[in-house]
C-alpha positions in Angstrom: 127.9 111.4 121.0 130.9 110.1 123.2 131.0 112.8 125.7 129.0 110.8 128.1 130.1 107.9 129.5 128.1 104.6 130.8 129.8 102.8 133.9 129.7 98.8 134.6 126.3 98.0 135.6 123.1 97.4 134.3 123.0 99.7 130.9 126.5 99.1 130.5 126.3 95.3 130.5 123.6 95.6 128.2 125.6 98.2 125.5 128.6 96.0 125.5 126.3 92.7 124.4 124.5 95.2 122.0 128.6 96.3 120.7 130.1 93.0 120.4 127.4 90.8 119.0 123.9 91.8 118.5 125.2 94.7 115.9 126.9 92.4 114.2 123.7 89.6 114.2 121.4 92.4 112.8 124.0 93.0 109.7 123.6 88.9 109.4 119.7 88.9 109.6 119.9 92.2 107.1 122.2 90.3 104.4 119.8 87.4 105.4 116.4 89.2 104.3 117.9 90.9 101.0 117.8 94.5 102.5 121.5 94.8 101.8 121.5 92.8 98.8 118.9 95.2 97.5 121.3 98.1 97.1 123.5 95.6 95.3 120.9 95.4 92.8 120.0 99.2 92.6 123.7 99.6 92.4 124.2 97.1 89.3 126.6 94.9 91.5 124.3 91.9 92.0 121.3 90.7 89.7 117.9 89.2 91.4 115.0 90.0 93.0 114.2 93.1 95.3 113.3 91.6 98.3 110.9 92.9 101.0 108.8 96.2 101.6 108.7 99.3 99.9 110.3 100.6 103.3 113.4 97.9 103.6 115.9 100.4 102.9 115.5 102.3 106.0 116.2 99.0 107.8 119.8 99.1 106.6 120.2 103.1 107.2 118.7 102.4 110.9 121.3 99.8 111.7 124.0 102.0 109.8 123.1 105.1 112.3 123.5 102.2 115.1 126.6 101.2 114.3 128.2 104.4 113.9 126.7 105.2 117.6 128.3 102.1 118.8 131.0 103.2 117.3 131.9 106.1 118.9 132.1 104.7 122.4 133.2 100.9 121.5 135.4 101.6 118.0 135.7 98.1 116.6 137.6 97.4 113.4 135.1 94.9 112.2 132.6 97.2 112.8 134.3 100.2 111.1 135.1 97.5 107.8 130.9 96.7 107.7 130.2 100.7 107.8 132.7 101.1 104.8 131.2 98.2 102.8 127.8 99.2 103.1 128.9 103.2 102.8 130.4 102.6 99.7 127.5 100.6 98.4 125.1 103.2 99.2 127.4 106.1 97.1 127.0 103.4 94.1 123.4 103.1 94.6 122.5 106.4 94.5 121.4 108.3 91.9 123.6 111.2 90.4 121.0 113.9 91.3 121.0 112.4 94.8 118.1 109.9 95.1 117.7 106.6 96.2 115.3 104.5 97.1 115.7 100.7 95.7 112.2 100.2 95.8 111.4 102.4 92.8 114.9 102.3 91.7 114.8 98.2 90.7 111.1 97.5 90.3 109.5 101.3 89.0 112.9 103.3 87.5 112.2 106.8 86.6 109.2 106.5 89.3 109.6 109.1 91.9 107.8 110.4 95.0 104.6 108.4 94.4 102.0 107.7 97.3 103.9 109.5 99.7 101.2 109.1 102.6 101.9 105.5 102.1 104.9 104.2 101.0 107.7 105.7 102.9 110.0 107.5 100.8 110.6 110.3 102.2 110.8 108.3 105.3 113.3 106.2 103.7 115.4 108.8 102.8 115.2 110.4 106.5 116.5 107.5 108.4 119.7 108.1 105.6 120.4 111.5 106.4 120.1 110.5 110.1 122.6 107.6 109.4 124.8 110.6 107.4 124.7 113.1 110.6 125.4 110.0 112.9 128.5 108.9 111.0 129.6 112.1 111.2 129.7 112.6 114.1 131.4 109.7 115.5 133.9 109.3 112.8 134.2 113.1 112.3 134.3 111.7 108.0 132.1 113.2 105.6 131.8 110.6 103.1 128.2 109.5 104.1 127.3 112.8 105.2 128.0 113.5 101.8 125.3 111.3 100.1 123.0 112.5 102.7 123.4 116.1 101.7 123.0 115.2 98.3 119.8 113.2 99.3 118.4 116.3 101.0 119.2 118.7 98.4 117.2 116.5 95.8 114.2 117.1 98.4 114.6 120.5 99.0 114.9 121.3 95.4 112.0 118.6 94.4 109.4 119.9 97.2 110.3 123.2 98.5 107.0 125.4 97.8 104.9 122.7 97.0 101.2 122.1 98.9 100.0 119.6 101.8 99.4 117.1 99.0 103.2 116.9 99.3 104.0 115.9 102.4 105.3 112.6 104.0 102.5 110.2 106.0 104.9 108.5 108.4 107.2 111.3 109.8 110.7 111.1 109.9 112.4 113.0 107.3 111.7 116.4 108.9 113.4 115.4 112.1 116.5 114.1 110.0 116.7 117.6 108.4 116.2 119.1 111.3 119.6 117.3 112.5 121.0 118.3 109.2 120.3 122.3 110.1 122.1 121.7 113.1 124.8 120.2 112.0 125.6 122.3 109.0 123.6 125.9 109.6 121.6 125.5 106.3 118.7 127.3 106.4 116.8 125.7 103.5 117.0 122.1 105.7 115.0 124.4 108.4 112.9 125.6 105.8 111.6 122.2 104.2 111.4 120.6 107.6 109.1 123.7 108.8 107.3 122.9 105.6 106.6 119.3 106.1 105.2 120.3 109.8 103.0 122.9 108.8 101.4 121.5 106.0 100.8 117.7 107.2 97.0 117.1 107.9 96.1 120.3 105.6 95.0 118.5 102.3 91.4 118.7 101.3 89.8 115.4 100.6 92.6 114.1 103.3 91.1 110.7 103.4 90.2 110.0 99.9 93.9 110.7 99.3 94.7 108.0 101.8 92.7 105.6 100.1 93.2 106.6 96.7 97.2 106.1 97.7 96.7 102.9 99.0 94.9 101.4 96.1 97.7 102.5 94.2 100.5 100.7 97.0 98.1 98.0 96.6 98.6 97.8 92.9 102.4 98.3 92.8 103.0 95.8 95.1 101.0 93.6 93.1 103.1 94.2 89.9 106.2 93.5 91.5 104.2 90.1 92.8 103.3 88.9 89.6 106.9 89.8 88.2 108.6 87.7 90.7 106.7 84.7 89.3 108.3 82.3 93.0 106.4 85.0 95.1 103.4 85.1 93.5 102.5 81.6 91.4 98.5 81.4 91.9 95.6 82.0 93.8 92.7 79.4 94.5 89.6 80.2 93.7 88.0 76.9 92.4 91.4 76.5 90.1 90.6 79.4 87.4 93.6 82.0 89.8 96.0 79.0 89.1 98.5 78.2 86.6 96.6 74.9 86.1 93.3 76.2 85.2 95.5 79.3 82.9 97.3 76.5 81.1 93.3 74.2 80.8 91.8 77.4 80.0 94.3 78.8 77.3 94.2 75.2 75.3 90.4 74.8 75.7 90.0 78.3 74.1 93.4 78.5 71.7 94.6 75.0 70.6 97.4 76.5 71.7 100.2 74.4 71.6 102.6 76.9 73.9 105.9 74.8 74.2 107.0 77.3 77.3 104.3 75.8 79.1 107.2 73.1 79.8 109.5 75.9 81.3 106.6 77.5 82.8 105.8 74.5 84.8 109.3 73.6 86.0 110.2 77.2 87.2 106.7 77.2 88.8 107.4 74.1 90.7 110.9 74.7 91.7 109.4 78.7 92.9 107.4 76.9 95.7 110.4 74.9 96.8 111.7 73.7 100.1 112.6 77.2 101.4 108.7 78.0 101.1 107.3 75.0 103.0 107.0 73.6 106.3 106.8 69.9 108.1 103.3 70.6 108.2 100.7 69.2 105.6 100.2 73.0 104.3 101.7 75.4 102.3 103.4 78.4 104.1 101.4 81.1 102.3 101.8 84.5 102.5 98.4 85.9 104.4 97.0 89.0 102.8 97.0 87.8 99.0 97.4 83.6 99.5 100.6 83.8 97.2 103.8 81.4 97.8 106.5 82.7 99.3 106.6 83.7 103.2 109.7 81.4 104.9 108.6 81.8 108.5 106.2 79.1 110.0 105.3 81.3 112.7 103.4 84.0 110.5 102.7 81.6 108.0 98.8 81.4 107.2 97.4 77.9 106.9 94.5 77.3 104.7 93.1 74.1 102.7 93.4 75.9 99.5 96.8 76.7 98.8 97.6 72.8 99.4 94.9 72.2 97.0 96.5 74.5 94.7 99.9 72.7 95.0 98.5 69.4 93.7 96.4 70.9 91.1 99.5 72.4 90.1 102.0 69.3 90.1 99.1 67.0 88.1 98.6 69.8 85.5 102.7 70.6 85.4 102.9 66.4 85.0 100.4 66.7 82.5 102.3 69.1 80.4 105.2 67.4 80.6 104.1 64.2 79.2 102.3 66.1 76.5 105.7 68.0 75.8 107.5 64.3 75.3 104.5 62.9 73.7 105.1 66.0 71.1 108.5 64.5 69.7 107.1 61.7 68.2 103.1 62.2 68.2 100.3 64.6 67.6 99.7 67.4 70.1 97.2 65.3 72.3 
């Protein structure tokens, strides 16, 4: 990895800006997003919510393998102290049999290799053992390289001999064993790699699988919305997806006189809070399923009917609230 050297000029100016700042802004914009604070949670030394996709983890192991090729030709204490850090947060994350994969691990534990076409698992896992082999290489220490053995023996012995069905849709994982063979001489890291290749494409019913996985992404991703109640408060479809036309609905139906409707409201309103919104008269929404939650104005979708929502919300949330003082001294109204 350092046998080659770059001299002053164009890629040279370029590697020393990547070195001795933009490394060091990606680990800001990683902390920033919740992909490092996600192993914290897997590993039980932060509580909160997962952030991002099912594939955020193999942001962090992509900047990892960066850093450790930066590394070798630019060694930089600050750098080395951040590859510890997150090193060491990574052998605490992972499982004792050798998986991890915070998606699953925080929102679906004791879930394992589901939708693999889809949902980048086994991906995830490859851009780890890549990380491991990188490391290794420029530090010539074998304490990352040791989770990412243990990571691909879980594979090996969790899909060796298994059918097409069982094979990764976004390749990556076979190419980081493939690293792995070289670097250590194990055959059975050849062997599942071989087996990935050969049997990709080779399922019957290929493309009902593909759907059939998606609709159950689809699904998980919209448990994990409806759990993370800031992400996910309402829809607007003439006020019977909101919390306004839940709470109308359940007293027309029930009586019900549900005193969390109070707490409900508050944490409901305080979910779509500053962070979330713009200078604009909308509601930064998030495109594919009109659900609170996406920070950025530039992706952000703008529609009449989440701001609709937002002041449906707010009078019915006002409304509870005077009913819950009301309450103290005075029939249920």
């Amino acid at each position: 990895m350092n046998r080659a050297k770059t001299l002053p000029g164009y890629w040279y100016d370029r590697l020393a800006v990547n070195a001795e700042a933009a490394i060091f802004h990606q680990w800001e914009q990683l902390e920033a997003s919740g992909s490092i604070e996600n192993f914290r949670i897997a590993a039980g030394k932060a509580e909160g919510f997962r952030e991002g996709w099912f594939f955020a983890d193999s942001d962090a192991y992509k900047w990892l393998d960066a850093a450790a090729r930066v590394h070798a030709t630019r060694p930089s204490p600050r750098l080395a102290a951040l590859m510890d850090e997150f090193i060491a947060l990574i052998d605490r994350a992972q499982k004792p049999d050798g998986y991890i994969y915070t998606y699953n691990q925080v929102h679906f534990p004791g879930t394992r290799w589901t939708n693999l076409q889809v949902e980048h698992e086994l991906y995830c896992h490859g851009h780890l053992i890549e990380a491991g082999v990188s490391h290794h290489e420029a530090t010539g220490r074998s304490d990352l390289l040791e989770i990412a053995l243990q990571a691909a023996d879980r594979i090996v012995a969790d899909f060796r001999g298994k059918g097409p069905q069982h094979t990764p849709g976004h390749q990556e994982i076979e190419i980081a064993l493939l690293r792995l063979y070289r670097l250590t001489g194990q055959a059975d890291y050849l062997d599942m790699a071989s087996q990935f290749i050969e049997q990709r494409g080779r399922q019957r019913g290929f493309g009902l699988a593909i759907l059939r996985q998606n609709s159950s992404a689809e699904q998980r991703k919209e448990t994990v919305r409806k759990r993370r109640q800031e992400g996910t408060c309402c829809r607007y479809y003439s006020g019977r997806g909101c919390f306004s036309g839940q709470s109308q609905n359940r007293r027309a139906a029930t009586g019900n006189r549900d005193d969390n409707e109070y707490q409900e409201g508050n944490a409901l309103q305080e979910s779509r809070g500053t962070p979330k919104h713009d200078l604009s008269p909308n509601v930064n929404t998030r495109p594919r399923h009109n659900g609170f939650g996406l920070r950025k104005r530039t992706r952000a979708q703008k529609e009449i009917c989440l701001p609709l929502a937002a002041a449906s919300i707010t009078v019915t949330i006002l409304h509870i609230q005077a009913r819950s003082l009301l309450r103290r001294n005075a029939p249920y109204p």
